[in-house]
Biotite code that builds the C-alpha atoms (Angstrom):
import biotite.structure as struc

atoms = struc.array([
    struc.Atom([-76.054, 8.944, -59.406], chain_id="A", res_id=1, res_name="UNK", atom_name="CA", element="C"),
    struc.Atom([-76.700, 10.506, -55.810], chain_id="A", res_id=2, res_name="UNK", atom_name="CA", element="C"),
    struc.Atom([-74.025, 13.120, -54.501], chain_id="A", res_id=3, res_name="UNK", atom_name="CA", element="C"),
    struc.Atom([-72.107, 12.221, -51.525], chain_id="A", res_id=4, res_name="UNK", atom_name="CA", element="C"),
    struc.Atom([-71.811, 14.474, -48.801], chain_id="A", res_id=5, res_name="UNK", atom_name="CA", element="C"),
    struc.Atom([-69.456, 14.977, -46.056], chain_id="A", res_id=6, res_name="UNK", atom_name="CA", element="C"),
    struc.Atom([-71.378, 16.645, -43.297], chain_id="A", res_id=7, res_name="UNK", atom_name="CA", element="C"),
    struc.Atom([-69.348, 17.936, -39.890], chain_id="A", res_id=8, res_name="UNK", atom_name="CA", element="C"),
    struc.Atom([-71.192, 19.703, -37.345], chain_id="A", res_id=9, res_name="UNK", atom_name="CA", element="C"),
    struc.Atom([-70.994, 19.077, -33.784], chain_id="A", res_id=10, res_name="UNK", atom_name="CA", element="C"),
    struc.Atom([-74.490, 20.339, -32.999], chain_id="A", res_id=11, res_name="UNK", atom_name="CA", element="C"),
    struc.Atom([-76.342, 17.379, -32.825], chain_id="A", res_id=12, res_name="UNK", atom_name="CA", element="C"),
    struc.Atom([-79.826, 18.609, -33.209], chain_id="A", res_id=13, res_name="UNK", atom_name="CA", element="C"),
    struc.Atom([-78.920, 20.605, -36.442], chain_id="A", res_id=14, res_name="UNK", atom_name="CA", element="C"),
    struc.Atom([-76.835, 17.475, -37.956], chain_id="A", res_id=15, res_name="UNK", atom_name="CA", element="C"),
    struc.Atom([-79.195, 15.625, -38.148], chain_id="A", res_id=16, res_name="UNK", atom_name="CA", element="C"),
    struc.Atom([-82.423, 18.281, -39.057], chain_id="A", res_id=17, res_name="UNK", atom_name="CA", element="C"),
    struc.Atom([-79.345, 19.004, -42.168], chain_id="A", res_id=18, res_name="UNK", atom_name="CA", element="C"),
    struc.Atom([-78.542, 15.483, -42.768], chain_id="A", res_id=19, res_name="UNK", atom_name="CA", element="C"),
    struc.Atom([-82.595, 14.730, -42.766], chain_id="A", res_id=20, res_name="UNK", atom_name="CA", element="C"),
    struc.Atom([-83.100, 17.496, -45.450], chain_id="A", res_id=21, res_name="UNK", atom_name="CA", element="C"),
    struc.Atom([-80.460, 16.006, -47.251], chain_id="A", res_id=22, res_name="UNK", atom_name="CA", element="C"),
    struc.Atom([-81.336, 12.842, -47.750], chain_id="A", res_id=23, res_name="UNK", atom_name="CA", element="C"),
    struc.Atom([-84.895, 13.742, -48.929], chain_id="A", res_id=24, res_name="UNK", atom_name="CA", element="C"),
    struc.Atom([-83.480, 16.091, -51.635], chain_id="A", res_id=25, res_name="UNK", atom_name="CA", element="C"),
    struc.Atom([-81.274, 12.609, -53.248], chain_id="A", res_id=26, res_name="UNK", atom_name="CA", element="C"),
    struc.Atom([-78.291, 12.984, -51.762], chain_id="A", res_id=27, res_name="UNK", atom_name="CA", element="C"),
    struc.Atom([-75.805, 10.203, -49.587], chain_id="A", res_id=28, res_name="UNK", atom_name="CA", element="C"),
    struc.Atom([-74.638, 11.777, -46.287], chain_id="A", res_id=29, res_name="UNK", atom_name="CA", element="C"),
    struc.Atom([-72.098, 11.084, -43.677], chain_id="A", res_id=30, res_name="UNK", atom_name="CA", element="C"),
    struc.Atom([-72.879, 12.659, -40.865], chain_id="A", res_id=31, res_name="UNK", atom_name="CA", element="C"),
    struc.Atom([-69.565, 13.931, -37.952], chain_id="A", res_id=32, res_name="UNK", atom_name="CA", element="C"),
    struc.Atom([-70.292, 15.153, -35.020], chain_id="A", res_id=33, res_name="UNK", atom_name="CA", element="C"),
    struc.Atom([-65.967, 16.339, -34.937], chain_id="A", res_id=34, res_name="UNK", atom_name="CA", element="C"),
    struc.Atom([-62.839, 17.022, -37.135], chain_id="A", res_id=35, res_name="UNK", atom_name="CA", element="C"),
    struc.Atom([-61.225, 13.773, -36.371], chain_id="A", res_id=36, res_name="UNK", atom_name="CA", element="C"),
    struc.Atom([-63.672, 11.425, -37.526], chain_id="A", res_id=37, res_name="UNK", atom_name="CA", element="C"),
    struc.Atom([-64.233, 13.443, -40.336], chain_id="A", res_id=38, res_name="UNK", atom_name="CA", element="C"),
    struc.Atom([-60.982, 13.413, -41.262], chain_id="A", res_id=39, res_name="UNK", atom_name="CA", element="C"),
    struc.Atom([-61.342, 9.577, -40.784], chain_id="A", res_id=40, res_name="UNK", atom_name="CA", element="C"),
    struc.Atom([-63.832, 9.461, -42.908], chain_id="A", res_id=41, res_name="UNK", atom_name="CA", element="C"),
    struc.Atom([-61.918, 11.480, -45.927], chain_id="A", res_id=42, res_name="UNK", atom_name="CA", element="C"),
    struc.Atom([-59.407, 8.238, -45.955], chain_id="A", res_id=43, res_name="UNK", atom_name="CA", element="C"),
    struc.Atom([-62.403, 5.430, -45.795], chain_id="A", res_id=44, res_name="UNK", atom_name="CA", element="C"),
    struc.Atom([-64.608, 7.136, -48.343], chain_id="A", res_id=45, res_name="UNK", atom_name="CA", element="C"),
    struc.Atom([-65.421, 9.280, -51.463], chain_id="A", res_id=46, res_name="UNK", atom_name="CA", element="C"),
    struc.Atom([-67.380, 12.552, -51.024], chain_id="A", res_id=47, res_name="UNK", atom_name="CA", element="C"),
    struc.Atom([-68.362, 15.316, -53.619], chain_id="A", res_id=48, res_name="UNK", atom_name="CA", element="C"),
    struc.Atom([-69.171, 17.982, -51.143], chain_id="A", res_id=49, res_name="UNK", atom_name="CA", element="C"),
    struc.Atom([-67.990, 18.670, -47.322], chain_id="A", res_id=50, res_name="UNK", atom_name="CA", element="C"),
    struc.Atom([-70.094, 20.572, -45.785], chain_id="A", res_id=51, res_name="UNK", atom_name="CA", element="C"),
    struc.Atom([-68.216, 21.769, -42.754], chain_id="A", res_id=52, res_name="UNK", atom_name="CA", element="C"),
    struc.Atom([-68.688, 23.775, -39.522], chain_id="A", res_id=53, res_name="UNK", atom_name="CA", element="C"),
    struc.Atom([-66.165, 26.492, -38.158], chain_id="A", res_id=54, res_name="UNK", atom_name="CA", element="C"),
    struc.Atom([-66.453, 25.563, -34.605], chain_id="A", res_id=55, res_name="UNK", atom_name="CA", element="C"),
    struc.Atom([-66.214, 22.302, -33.663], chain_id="A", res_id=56, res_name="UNK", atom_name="CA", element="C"),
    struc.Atom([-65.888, 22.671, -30.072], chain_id="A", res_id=57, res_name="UNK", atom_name="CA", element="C"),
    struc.Atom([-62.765, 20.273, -28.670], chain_id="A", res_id=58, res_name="UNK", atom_name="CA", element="C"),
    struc.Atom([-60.174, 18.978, -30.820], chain_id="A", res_id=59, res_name="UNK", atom_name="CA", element="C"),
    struc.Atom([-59.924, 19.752, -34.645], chain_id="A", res_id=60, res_name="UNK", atom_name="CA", element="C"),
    struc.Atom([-61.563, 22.811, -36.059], chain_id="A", res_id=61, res_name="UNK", atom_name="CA", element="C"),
    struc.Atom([-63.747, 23.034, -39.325], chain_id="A", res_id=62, res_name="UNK", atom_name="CA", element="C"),
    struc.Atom([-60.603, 25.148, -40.653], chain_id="A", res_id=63, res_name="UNK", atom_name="CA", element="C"),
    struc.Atom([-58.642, 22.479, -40.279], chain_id="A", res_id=64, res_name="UNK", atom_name="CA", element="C"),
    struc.Atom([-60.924, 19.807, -41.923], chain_id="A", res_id=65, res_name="UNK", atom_name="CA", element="C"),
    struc.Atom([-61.033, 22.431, -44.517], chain_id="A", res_id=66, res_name="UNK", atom_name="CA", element="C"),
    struc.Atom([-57.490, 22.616, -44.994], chain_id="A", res_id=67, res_name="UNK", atom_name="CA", element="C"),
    struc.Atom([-56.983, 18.836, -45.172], chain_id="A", res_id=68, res_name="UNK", atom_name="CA", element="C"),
    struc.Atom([-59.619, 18.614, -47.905], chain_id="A", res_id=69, res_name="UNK", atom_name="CA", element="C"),
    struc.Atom([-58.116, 21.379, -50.147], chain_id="A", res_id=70, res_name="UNK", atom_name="CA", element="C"),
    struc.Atom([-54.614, 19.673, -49.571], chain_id="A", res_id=71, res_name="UNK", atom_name="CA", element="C"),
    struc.Atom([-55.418, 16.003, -49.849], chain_id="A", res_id=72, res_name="UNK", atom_name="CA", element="C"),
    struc.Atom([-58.618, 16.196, -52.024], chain_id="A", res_id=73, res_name="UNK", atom_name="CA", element="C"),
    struc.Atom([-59.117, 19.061, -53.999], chain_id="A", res_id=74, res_name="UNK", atom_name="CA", element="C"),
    struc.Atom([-61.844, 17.945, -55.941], chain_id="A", res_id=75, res_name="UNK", atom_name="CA", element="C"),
    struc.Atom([-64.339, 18.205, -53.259], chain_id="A", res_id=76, res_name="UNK", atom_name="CA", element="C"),
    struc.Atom([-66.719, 20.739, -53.294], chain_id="A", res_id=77, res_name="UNK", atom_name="CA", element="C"),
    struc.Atom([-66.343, 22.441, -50.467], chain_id="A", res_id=78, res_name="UNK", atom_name="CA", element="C"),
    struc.Atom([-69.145, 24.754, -48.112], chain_id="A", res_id=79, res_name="UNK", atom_name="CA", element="C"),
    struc.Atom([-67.943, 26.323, -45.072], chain_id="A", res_id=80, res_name="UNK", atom_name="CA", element="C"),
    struc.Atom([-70.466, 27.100, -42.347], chain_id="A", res_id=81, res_name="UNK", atom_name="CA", element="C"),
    struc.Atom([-70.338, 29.667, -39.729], chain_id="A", res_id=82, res_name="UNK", atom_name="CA", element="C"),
    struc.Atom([-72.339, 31.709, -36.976], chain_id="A", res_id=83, res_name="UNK", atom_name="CA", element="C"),
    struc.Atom([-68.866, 33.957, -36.766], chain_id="A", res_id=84, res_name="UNK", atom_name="CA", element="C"),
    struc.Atom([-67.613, 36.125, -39.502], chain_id="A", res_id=85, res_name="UNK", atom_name="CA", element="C"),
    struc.Atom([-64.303, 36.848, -37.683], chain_id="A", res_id=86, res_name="UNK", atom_name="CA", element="C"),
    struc.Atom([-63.580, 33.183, -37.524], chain_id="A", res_id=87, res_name="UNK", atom_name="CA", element="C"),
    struc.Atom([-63.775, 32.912, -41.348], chain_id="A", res_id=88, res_name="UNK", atom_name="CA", element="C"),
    struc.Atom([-62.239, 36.219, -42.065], chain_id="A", res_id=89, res_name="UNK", atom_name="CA", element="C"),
    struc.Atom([-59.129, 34.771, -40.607], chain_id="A", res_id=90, res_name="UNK", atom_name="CA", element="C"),
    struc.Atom([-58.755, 31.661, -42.166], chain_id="A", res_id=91, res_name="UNK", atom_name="CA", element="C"),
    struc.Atom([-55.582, 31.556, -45.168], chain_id="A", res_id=92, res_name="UNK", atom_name="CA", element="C"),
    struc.Atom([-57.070, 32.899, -48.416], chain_id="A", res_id=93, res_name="UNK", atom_name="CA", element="C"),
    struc.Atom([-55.048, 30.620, -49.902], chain_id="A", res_id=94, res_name="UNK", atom_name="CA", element="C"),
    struc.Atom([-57.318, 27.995, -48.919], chain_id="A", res_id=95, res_name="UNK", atom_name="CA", element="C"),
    struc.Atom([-60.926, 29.133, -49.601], chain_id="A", res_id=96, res_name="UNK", atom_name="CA", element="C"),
    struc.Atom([-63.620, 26.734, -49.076], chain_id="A", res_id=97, res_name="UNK", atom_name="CA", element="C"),
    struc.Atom([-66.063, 27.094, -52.558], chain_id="A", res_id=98, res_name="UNK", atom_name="CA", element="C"),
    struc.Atom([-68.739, 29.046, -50.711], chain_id="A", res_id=99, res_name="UNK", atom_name="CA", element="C"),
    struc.Atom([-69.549, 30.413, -47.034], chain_id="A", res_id=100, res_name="UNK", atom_name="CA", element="C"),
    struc.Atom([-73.050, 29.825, -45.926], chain_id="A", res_id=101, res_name="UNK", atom_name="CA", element="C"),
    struc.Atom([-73.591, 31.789, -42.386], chain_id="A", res_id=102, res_name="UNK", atom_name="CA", element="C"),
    struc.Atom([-76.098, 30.563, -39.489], chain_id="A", res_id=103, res_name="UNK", atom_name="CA", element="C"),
    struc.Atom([-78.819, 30.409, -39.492], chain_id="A", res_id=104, res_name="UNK", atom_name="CA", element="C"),
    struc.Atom([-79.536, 29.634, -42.647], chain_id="A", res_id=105, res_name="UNK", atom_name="CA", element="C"),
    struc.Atom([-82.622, 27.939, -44.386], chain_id="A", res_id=106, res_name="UNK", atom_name="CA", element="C"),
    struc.Atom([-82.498, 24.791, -45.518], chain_id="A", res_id=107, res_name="UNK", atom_name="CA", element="C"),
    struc.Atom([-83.477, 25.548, -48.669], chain_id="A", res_id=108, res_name="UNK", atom_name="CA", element="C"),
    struc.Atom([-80.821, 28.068, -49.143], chain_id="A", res_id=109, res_name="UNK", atom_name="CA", element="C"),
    struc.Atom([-78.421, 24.748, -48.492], chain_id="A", res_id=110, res_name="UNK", atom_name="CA", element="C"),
    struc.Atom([-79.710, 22.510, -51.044], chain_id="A", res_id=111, res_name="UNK", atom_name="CA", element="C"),
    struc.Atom([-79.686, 25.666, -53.487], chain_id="A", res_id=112, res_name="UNK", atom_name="CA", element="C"),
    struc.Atom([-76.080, 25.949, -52.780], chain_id="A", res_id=113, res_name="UNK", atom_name="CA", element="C"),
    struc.Atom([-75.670, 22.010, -53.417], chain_id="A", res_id=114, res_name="UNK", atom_name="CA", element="C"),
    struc.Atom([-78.163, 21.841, -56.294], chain_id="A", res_id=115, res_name="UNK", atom_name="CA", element="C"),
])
């Protein structure tokens, strides 16, 4: 049985050159382009990973995605993705995503992480 995957990044070129990889290595994605439908999406559906972006741009962050997964479904895997250090570095310990993968990364790094 295929993986599901939760992926939320608001850069539309690289969600769907990360969702494309994705599917060709087996696994099911959902693809957000922001926090809220992601979040929308946690209530609708089952995912193993989230693979989730820092900076979202407008409305909710990738922390708080984050956060909502650790305190609603804590048996997702969990990969947080950021260009900025600082903006991890001050997210609650308390709530550590399972890994940190900085950009840019290569893809095959990604399904390494996932395999």
């Amino acid at each position: 049985m295929s993986k599901h995957v939760l992926l939320v990044e608001d850069e539309p070129l690289l969600r769907k050159l990360i969702a494309r990889v994705l599917e060709r290595n087996g696994y099911m994605v959902v693809a957000k382009g922001d926090g809220t439908s992601a979040i929308e999406a946690l209530q609708t559906q089952r995912f193993d990973i989230a693979l989730v972006d820092v900076n979202l741009g407008v409305g909710v962050s990738g922390l708080v995605v984050l956060q909502t997964i650790k305190d609603h479904y804590p048996t997702i895997q969990t990969i947080l993705m950021s260009g900025d250090v600082d903006s991890i570095q001050a997210y609650n310990p308390s709530k550590q995503p399972t890994m940190y993968l900085s950009k840019p990364f290569r893809m095959e790094r990604l399904v390494g992480l996932l395999g």
